[in-house]
N, C-alpha and C positions, 0 to 999 in steps of 0.2 A: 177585894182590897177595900178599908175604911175608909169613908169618901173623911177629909176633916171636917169638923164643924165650923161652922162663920162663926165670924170674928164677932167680938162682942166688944159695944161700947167701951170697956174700961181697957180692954187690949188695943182700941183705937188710941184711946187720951195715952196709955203707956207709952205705946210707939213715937206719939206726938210728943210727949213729955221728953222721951231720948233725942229729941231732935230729927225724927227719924220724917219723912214725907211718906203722904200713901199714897201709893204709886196704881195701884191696880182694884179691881172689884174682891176678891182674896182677900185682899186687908180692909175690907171695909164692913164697918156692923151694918146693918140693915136701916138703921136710923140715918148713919151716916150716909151713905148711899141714897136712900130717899130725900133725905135736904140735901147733898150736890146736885141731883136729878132737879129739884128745885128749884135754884140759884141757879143754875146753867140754862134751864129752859127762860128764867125772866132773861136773861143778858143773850142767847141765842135771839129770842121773840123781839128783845129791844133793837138790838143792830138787823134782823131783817126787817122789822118793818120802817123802819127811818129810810130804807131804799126808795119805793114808793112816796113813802113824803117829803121825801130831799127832790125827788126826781120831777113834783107836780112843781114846785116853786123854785127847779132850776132853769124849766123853760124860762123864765121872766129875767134871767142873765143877761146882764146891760151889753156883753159883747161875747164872742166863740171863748176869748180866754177866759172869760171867767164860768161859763157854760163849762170848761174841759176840767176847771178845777172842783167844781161842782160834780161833774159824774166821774174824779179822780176820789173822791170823798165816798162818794155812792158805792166805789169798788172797794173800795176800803172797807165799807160797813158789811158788806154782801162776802165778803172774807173772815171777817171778823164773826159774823152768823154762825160763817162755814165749820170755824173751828171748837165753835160751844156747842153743836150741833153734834160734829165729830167727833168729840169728847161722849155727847151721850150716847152715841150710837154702840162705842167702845162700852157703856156701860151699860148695855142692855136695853135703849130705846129704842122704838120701832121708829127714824126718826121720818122715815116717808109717811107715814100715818101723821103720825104729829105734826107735819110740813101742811101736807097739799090736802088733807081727810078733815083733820081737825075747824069746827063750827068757827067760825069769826069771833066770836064774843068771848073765846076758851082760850087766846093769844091771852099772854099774859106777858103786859109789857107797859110803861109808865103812859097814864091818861092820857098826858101830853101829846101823843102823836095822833092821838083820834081826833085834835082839830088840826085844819087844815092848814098848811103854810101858801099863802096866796098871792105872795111878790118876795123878790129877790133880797127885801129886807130884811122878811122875815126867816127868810131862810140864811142869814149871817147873823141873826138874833142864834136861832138855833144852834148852829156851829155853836156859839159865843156861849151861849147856857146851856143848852139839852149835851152839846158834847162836851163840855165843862163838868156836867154832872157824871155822864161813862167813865169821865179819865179818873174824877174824884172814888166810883166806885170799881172800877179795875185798877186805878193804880192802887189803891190801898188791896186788893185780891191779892195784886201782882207781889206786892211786897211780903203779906203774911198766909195766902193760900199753906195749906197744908196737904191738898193736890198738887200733887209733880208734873204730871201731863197739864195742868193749867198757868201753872206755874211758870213755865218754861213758853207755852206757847203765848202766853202775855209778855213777853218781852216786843214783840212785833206791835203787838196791838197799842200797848202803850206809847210805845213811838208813832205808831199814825194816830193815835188819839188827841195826843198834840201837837199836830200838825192842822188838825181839824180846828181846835179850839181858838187856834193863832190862825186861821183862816177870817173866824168869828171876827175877830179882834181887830185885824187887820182893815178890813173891808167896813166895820164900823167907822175907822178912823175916816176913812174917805167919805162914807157918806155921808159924816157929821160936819162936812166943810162946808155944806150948804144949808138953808134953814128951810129948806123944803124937805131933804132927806134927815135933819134934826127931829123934825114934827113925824118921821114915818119912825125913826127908832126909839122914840120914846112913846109912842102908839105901842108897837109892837112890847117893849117892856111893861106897859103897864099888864097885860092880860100874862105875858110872856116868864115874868119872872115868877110871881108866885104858884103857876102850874109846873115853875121847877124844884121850888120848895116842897113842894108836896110828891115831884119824883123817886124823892128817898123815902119813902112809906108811912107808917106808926111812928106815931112818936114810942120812944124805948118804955116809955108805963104800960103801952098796950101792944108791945110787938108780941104776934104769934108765936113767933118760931126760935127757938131761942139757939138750934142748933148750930146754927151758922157763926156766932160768937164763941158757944161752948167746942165746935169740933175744928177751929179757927180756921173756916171756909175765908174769913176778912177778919180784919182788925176792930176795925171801929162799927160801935150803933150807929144807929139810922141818926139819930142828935147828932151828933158828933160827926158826919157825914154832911149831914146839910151844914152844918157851923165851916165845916173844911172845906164844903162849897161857895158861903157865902163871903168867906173872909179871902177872895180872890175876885169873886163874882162884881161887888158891892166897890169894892177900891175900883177895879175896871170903871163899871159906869159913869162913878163919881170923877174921877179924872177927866171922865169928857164931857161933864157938863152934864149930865142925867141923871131923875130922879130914881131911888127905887122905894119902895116902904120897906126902910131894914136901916139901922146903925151900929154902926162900932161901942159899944160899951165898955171903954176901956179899964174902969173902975170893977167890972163885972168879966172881965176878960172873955168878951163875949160878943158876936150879932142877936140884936134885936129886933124881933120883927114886927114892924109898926101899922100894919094892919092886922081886921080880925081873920084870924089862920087857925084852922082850917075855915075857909069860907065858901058859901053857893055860887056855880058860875054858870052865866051866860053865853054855853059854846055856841051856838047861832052866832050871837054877835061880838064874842069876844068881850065878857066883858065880866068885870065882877061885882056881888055885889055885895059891897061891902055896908052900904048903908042898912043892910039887914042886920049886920052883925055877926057872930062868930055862929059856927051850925057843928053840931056834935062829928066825930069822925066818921060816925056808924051812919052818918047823911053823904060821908066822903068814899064810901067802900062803896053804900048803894049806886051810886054814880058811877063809879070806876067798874063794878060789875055790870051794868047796863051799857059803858063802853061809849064812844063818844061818834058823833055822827060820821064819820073817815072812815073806822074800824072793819065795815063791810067793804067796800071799797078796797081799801087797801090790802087785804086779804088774798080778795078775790084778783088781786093782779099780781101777787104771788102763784095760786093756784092752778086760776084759769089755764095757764101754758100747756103744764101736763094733763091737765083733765081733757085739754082737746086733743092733744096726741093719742091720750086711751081711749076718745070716743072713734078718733079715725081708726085705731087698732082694730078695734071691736067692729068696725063696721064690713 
């Protein structure tokens, strides 16, 4: 019996063209299939490793309620993992290699979480920006994905995502009623905000991968991503009295961002430094490939669980 041949790019854009969803590895060209695998492993890699860094600066929870909404958040993310994961496994990943085998440094998932969140502040900063940014890039998935199996199970994720965001939001509001927690959330935005700008990747002159707009894995560039994040982000803040470097350009129908971007940072001490100036991207990829000081860490406390069950096994 003649096995069929794989699909081919232009049978994918056709299918896509009739409105049709790809549903399965069968309909998928090869290209296609390697940037889903792609896209799925950063947003898998992004929601498990925020477990671990929601979980170190949820200890510092002002009381048990808001500790329960903290690891109500946690579960949510470690779900969220479960089913980009689940997706790849359906599509040919080895996804327990990939999980618990795969080096620290090979996670591929926005800088941001490789510094450390180290009070309760900082961790409703996070909600308020890092999950602000997930919802900006799955909900636009969720909307234009041209995977059916992603498609579908983003309906859930996108409801706990902003849940998460409004968590953010929330909990800003309370602790900006005093001007001792004023001075810690505007601490935390200064380092806080612009490592979320740079969560959405390239700018669109230098993104790699262009398949992800051509086999319409999402709707919007990486530009247009960050502008959809900061035209919610920047109103936020400003409403409550806080600075960010970014304005509204209404003339330009546009956020501007008013520091130098991409710029070198100070993950030791949180800090940027802007007073150097603007430093090319290819100083922004070196960094984010060497991984930020968390990275092993937070890994390894992924890992370590199963690796000790297989060392009792074996013993």
């Amino acid at each position: 019996m003649a096995v069929a041949a794989p699909a081919t790019d232009a049978d994918v854009l056709e299918r896509i063209r009739s409105g049709k969803l790809i549903e399965h590895v069968g309909q998928m060209s090869p290209s296609y299939l390697e940037g889903m695998i792609r896209i799925l492993t950063v947003s898998a890699d992004t929601e498990l490793i925020s477990a671990p860094a929601y979980y170190n600066a949820a200890q510092a929870a002002p009381h048990l309620n808001a500790f329960g909404s903290a690891t109500a958040i946690i579960q949510d993310e470690l779900g969220h993992a479960h089913i980009a994961y689940r997706l790849m496994r359906d599509l040919g990943v080895d996804t327990e290699q990939l999980i618990y085998e795969r080096p620290a440094a090979r996670f591929k998932y926005p800088y941001a979480f490789d510094v450390p969140l180290d009070s309760w502040v900082e961790l409703v900063m996070a909600n308020a920006f890092y999950d602000r940014a997930g919802f900006c890039l799955l909900g636009d998935i969720y909307q234009t994905t041209t995977f059916g199996p992603w498609k579908r199970a983003l309906v859930k994720v996108d409801k706990e995502e902003t849940f998460h965001l409004r968590h953010g939001e929330n909990w800003m509001k309370k602790i900006a009623q005093s001007a001792e927690g004023r001075d810690e959330i505007q601490r935390a935005i200064d380092w806080m905000f612009v490592l979320t700008l740079e969560w959405f990747g390239l700018p669109d002159d230098l993104k790699r991968h262009s398949e992800q707009l051509d086999f319409g894995f999402k709707g919007q560039s990486n530009d247009q991503l960050r502008q959809t994040w900061m035209s919610t982000a920047v109103p936020l803040v400003e409403s409550l009295g806080f600075h960010v470097p970014a304005h509204d350009d209404a003339a330009a129908g546009r956020y501007v961002i008013d520091c130098p971007f991409p710029a070198e940072f100070d993950a030791e001490n949180k800090r940027w430094l802007f007073e150097e100036g603007p430093i090319s991207w290819d100083r922004v990829l070196e960094r984010w490939k060497q991984r930020g000081p968390m990275n092993a860490q937070y890994v390894d406390t992924i890992q370590r669980g199963k690796q000790g069950l297989e060392r009792l096994a074996d013993a």
